[in-house]
DSSP file (Angstrom, degrees, kcal/mol; ACC not computed):
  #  RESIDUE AA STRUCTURE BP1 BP2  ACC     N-H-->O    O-->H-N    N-H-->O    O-->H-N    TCO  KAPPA ALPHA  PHI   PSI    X-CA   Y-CA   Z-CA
    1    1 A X              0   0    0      0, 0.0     2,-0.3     0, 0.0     3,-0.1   0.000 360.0 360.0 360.0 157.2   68.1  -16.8  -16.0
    2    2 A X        -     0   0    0      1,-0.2    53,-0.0     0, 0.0     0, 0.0  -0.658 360.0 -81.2 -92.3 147.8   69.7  -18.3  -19.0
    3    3 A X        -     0   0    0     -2,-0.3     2,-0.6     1,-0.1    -1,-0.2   0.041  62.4-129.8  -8.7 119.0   72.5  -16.8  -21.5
    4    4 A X        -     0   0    0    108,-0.2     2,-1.2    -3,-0.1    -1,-0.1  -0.530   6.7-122.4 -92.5 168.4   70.6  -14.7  -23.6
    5    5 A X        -     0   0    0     -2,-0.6     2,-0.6    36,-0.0    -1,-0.1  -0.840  16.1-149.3-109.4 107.6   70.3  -14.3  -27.2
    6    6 A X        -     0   0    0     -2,-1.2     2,-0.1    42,-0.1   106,-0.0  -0.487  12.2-162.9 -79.2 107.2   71.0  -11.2  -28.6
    7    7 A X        -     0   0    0     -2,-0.6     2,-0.2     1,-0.1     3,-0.1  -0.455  32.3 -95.1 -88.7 151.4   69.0  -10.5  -31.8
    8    8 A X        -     0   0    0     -2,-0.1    -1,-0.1     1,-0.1     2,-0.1  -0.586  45.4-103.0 -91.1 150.7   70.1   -7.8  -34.2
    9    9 A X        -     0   0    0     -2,-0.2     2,-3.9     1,-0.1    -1,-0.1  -0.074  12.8-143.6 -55.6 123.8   68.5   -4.8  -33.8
   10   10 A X  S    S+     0   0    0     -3,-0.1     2,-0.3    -2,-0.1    -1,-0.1  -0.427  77.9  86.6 -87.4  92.2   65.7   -4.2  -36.3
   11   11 A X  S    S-     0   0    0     -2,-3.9     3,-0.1     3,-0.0    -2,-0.0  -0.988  87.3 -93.8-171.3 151.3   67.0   -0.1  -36.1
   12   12 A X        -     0   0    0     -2,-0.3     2,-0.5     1,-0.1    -3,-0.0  -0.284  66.3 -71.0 -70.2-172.2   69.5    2.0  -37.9
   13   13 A X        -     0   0    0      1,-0.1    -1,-0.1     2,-0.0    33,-0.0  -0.545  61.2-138.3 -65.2 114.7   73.1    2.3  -36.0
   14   14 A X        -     0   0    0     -2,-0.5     3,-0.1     1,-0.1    -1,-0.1  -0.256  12.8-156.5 -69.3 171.5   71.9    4.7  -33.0
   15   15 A X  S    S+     0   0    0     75,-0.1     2,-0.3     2,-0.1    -1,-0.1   0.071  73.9  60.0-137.2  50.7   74.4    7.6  -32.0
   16   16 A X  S    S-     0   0    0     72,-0.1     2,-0.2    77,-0.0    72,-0.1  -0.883 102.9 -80.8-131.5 153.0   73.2    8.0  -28.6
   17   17 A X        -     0   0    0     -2,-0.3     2,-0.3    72,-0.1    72,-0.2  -0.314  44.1-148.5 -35.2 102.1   73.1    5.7  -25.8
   18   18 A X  E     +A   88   0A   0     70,-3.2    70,-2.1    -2,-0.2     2,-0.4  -0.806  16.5 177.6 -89.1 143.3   70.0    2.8  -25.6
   19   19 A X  E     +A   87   0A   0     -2,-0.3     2,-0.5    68,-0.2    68,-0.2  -0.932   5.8 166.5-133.4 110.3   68.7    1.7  -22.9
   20   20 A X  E     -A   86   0A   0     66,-3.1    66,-2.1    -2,-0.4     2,-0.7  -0.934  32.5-132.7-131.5 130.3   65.6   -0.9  -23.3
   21   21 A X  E     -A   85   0A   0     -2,-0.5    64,-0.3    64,-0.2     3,-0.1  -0.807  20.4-176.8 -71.1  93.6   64.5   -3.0  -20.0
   22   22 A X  S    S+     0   0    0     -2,-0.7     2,-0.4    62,-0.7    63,-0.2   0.774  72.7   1.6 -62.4 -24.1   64.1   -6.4  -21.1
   23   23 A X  S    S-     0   0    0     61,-1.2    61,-0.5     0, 0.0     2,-0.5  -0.866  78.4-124.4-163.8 140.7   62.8   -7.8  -17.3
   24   24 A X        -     0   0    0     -2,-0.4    59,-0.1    59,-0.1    57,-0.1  -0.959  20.1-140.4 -94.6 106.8   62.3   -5.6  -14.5
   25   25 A X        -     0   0    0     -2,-0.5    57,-0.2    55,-0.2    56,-0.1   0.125   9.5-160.7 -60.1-163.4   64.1   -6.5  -11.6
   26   26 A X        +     0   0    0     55,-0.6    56,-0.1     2,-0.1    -1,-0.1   0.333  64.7  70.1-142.1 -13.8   62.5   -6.2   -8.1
   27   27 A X  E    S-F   81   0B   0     54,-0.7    54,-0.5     1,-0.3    55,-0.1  -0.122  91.6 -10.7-114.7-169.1   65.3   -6.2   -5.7
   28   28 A X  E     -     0   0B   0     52,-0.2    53,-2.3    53,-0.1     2,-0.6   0.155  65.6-117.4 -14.1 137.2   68.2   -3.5   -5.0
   29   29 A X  E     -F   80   0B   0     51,-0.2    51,-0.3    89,-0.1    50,-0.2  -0.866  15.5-128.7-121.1 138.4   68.7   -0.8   -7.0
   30   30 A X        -     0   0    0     49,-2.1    48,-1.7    -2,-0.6     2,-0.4   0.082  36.0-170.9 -53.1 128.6   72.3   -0.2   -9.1
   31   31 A X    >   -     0   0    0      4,-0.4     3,-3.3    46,-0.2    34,-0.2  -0.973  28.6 -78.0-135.2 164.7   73.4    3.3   -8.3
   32   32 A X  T 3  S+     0   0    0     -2,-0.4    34,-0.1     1,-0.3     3,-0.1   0.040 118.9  12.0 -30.1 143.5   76.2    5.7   -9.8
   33   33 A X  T 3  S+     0   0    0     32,-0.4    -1,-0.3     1,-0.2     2,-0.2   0.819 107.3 141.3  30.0  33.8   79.4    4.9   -8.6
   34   34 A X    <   -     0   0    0     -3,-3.3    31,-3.6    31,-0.2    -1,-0.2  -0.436  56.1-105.0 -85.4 160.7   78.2    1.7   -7.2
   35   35 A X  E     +B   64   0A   0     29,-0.2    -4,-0.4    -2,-0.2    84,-0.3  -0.275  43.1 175.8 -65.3 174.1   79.0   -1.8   -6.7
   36   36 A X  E     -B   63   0A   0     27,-0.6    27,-2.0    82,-0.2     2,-0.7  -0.654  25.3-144.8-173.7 139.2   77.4   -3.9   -8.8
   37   37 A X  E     -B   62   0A   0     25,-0.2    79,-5.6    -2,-0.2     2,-0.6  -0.733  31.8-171.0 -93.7 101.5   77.2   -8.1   -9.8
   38   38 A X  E     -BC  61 115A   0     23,-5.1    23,-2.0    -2,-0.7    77,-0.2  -0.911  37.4-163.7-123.7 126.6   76.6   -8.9  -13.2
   39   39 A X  E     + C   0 114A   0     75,-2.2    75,-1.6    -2,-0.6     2,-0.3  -0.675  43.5 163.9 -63.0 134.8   75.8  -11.7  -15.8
   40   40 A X  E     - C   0 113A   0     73,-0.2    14,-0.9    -2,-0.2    15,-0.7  -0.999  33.8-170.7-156.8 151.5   76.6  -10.2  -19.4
   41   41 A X  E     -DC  53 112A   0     71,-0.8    71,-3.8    -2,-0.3     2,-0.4  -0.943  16.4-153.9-162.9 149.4   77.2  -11.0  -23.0
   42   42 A X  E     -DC  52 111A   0     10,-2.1    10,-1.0    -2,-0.5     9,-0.8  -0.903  11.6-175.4-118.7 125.6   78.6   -8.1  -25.8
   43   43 A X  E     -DC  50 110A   0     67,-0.7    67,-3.1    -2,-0.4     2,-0.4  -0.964  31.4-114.2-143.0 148.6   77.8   -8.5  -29.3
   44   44 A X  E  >  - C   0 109A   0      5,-0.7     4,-1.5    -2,-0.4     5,-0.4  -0.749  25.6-145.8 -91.6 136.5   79.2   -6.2  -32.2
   45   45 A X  T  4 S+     0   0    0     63,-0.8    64,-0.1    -2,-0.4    -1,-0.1   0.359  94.8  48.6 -92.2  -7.9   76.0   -4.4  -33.7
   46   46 A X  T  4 S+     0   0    0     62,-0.3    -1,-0.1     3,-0.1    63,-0.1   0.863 122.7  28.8 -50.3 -74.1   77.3   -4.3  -37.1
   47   47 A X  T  4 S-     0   0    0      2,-0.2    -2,-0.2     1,-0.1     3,-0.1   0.391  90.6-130.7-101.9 -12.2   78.4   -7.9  -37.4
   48   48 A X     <  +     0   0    0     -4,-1.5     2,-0.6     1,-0.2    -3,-0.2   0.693  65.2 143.4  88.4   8.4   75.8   -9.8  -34.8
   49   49 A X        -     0   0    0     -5,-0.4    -5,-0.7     1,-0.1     2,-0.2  -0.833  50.3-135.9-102.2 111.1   79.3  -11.3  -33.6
   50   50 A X  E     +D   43   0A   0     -2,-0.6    -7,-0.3    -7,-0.2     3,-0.1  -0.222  25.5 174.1 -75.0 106.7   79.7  -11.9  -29.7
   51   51 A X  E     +     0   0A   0     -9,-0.8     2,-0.2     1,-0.3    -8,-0.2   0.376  62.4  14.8-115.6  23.5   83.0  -10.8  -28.5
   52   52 A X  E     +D   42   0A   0    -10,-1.0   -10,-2.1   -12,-0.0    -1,-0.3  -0.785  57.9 166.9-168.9 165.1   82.8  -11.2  -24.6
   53   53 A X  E     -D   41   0A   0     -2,-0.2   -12,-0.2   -12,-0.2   -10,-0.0  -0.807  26.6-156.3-153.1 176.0   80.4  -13.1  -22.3
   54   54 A X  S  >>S+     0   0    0    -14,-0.9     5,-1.3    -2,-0.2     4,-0.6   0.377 102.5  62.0-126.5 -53.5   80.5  -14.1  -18.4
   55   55 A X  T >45S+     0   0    0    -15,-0.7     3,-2.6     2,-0.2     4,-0.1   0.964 104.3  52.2 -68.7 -36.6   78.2  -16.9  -19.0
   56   56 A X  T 345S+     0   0    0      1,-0.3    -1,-0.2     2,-0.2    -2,-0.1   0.934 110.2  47.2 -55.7 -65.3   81.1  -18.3  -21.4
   57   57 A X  T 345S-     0   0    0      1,-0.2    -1,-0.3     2,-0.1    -2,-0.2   0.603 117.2-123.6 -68.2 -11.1   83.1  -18.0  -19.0
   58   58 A X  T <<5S+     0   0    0     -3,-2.6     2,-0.3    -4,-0.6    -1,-0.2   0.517  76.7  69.4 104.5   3.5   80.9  -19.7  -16.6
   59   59 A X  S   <S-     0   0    0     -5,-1.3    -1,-0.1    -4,-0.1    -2,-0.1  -0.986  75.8-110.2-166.8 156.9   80.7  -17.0  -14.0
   60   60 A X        -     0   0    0     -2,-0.3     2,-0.4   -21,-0.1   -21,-0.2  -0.040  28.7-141.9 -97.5-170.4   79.4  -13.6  -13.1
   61   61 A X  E     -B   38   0A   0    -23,-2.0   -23,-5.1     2,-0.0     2,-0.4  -0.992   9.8-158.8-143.0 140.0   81.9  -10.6  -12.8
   62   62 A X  E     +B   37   0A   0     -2,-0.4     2,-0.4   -25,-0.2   -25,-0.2  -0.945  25.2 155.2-112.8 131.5   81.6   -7.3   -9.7
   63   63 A X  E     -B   36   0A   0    -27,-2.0   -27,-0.6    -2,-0.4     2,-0.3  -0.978  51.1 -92.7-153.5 164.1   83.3   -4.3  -10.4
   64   64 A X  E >   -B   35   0A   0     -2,-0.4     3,-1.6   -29,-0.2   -29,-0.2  -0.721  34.9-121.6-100.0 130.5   82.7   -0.8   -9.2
   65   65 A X  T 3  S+     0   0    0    -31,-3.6   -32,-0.4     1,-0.3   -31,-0.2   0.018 109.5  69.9 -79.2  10.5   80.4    1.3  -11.7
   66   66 A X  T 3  S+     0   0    0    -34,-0.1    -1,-0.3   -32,-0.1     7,-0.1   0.712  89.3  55.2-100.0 -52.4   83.3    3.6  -11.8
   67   67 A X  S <  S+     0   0    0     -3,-1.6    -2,-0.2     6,-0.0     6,-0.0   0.262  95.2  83.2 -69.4 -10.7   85.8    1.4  -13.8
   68   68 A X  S    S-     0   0    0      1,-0.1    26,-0.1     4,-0.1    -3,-0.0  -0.082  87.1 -69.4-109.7-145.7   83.7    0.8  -16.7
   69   69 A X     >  -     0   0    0      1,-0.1     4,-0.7    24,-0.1     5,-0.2  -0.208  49.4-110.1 -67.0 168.3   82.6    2.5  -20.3
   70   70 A X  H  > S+     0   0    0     24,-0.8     4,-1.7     2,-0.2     5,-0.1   0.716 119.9  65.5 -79.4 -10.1   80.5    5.5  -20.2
   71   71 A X  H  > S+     0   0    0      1,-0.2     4,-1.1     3,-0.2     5,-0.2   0.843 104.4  41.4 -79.8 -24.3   77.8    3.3  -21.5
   72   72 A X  H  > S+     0   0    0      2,-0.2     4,-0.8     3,-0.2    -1,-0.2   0.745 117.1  47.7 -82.8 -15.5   77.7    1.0  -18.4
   73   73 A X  H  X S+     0   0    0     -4,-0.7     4,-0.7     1,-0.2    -2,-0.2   0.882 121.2  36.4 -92.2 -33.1   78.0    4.1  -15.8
   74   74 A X  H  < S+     0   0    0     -4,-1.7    -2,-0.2    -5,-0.2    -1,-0.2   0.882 126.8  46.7 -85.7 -29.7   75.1    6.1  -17.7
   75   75 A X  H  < S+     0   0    0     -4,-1.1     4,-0.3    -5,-0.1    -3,-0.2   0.851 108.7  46.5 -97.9 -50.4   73.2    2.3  -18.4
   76   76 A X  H >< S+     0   0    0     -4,-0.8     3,-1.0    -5,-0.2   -46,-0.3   0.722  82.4  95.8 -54.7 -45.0   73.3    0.5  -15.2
   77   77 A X  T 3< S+     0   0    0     -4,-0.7     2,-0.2     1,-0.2   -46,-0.2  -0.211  89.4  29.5 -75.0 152.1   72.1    3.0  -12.5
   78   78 A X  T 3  S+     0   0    0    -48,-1.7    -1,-0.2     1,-0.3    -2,-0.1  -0.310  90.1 127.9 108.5 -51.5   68.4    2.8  -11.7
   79   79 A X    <   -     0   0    0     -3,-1.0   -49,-2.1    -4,-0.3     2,-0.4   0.238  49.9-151.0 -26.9 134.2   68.6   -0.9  -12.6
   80   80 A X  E >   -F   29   0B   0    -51,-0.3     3,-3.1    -3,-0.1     2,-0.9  -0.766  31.4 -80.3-111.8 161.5   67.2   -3.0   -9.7
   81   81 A X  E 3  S+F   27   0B   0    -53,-2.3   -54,-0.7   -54,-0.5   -55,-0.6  -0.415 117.8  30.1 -53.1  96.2   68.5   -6.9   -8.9
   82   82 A X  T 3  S+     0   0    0     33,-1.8     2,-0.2    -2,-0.9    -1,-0.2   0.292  93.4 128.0 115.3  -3.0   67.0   -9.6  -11.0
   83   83 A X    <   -     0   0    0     -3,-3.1    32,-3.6    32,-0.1     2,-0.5  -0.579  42.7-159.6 -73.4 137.2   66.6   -7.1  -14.1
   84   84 A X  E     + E   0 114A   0    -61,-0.5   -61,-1.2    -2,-0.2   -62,-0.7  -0.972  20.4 170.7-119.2 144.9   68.0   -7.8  -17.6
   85   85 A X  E     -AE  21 113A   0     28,-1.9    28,-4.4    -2,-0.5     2,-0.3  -0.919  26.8-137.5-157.6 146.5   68.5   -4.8  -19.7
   86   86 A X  E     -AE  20 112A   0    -66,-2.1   -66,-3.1    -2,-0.3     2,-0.4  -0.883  13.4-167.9-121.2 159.0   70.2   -4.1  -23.3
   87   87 A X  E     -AE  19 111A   0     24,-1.6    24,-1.9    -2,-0.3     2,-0.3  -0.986  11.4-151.5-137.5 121.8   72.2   -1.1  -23.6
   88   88 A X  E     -AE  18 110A   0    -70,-2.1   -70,-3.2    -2,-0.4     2,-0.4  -0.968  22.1-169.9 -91.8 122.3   73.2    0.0  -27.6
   89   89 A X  E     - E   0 109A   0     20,-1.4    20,-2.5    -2,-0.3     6,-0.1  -0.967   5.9-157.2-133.6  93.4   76.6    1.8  -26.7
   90   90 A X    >   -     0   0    0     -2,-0.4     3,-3.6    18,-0.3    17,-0.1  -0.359  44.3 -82.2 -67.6 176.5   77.8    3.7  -29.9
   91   91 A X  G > >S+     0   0    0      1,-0.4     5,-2.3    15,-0.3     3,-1.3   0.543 133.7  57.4 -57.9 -36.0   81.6    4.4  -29.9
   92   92 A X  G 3 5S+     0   0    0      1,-0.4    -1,-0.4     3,-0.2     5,-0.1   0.570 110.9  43.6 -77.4 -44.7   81.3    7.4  -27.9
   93   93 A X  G < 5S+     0   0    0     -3,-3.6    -1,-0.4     3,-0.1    -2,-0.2  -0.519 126.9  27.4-107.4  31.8   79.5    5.2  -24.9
   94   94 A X  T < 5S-     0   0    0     -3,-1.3   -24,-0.8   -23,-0.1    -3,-0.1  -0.402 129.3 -22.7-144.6-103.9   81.9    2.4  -25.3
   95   95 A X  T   5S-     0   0    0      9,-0.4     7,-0.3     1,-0.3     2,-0.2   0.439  90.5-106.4-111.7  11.8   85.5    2.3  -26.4
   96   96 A X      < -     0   0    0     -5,-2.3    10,-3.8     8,-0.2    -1,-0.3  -0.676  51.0 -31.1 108.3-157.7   85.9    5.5  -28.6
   97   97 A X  S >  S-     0   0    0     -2,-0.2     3,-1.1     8,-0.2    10,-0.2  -0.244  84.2 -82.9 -96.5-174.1   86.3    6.9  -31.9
   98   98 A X  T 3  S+     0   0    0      8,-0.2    -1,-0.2     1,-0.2     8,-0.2  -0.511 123.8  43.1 -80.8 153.7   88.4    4.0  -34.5
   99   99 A X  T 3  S+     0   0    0      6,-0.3    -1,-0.2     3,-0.2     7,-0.1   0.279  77.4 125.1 105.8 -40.0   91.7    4.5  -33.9
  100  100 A X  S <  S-     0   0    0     -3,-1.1    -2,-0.1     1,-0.1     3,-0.1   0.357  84.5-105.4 -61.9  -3.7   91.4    4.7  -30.1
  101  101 A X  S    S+     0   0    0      1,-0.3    -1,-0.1     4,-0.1     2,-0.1  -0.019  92.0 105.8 101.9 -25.2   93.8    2.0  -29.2
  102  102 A X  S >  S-     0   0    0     -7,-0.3     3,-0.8     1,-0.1    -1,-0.3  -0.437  76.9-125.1 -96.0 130.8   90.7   -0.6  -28.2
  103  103 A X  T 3  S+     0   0    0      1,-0.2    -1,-0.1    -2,-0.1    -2,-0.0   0.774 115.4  52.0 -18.5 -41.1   89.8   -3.7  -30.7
  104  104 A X  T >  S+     0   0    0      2,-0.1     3,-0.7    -4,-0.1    -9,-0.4   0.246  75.5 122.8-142.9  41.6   86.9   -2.0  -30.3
  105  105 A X  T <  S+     0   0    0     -3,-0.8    -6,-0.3     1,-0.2    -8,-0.2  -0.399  77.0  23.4 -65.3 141.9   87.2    1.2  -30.9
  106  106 A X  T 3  S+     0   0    0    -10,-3.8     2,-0.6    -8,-0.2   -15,-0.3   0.109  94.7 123.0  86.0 -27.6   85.1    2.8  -33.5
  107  107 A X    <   -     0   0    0     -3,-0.7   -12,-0.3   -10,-0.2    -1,-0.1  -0.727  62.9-135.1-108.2 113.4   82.5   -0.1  -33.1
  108  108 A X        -     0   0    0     -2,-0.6   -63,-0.8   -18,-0.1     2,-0.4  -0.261  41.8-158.3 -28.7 128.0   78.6    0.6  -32.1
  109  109 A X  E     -CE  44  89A   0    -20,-2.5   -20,-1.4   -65,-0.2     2,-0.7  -0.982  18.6-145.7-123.7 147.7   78.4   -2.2  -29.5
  110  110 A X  E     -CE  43  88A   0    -67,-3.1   -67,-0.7    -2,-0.4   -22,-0.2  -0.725  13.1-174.5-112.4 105.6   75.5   -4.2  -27.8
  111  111 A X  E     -CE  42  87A   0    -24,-1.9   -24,-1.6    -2,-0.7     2,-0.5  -0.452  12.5-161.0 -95.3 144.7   75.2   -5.5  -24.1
  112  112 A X  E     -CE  41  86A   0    -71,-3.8   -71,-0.8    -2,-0.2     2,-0.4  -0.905  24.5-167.6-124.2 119.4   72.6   -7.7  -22.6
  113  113 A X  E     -CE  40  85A   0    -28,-4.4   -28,-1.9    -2,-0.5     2,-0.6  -0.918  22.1-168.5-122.4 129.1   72.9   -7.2  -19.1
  114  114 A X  E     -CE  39  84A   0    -75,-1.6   -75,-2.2    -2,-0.4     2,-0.5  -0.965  23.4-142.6-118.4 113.3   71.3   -9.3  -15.7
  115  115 A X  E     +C   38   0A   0    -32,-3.6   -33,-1.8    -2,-0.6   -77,-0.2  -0.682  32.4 165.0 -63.6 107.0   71.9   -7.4  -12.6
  116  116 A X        +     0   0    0    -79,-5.6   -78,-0.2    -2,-0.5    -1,-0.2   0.954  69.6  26.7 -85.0 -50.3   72.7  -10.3   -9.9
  117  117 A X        +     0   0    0    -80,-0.1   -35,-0.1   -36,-0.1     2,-0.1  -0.293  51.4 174.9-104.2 149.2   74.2   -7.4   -7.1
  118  118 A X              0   0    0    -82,-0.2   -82,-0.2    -2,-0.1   -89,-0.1  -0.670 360.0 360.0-153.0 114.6   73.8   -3.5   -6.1
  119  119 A X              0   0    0    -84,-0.3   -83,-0.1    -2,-0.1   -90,-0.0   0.370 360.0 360.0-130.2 360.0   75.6   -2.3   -3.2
């Protein structure tokens, strides 16, 4: 798969967690407190403005489904391997209310996410 392009959402600001399947994987499937191998790229849902990637950086990132926002531990599981999914993570689902210590706290965020791993 390629870097995706994240379009803005033709929707008001949600205040619950979205979760749209872009591709359905076929392979392993992401569970709750799993491992998990990921391709990703974060764009601010106000401002359309990308503020982290892994393809930038040229490589995917594994971390334990434990570690992350609440919008990746509630987003992820179910996912199977070779699935690309966006998740809309208002502040609540990501880094909290403004104020919250984060850059990007306060801020509605949007991931596009390809499941490489699930263990």
């Amino acid at each position: 798969m390629e870097k995706p392009i994240v379009e803005p959402p033709m929707m008001d600001e949600p205040t619950e967690l979205v979760i749209e399947d872009l591709v359905v994987g076929d392979g392993a499937e992401a569970v709750a407190g799993g491992l998990v191998e990921v391709h990703y790229v974060g764009v601010d849902f106000e401002t359309g403005e990308e503020f982290d990637s892994s393809w930038s950086r040229g490589q995917s990132i594994e971390f334990p489904l434990t570690s992350l926002i609440q919008g990746w531990k509630e987003g992820i599981p179910g996912m199977k391997v070779g699935g690309r999914r966006t998740l809309i993570c208002p502040p609540n689902w990501a880094y909290g209310p403004v104020g919250g210590g984060h850059r990007l706290s306060g801020r509605t965020l949007i991931f596009v996410i390809d499941l490489l791993g699930a263990r």
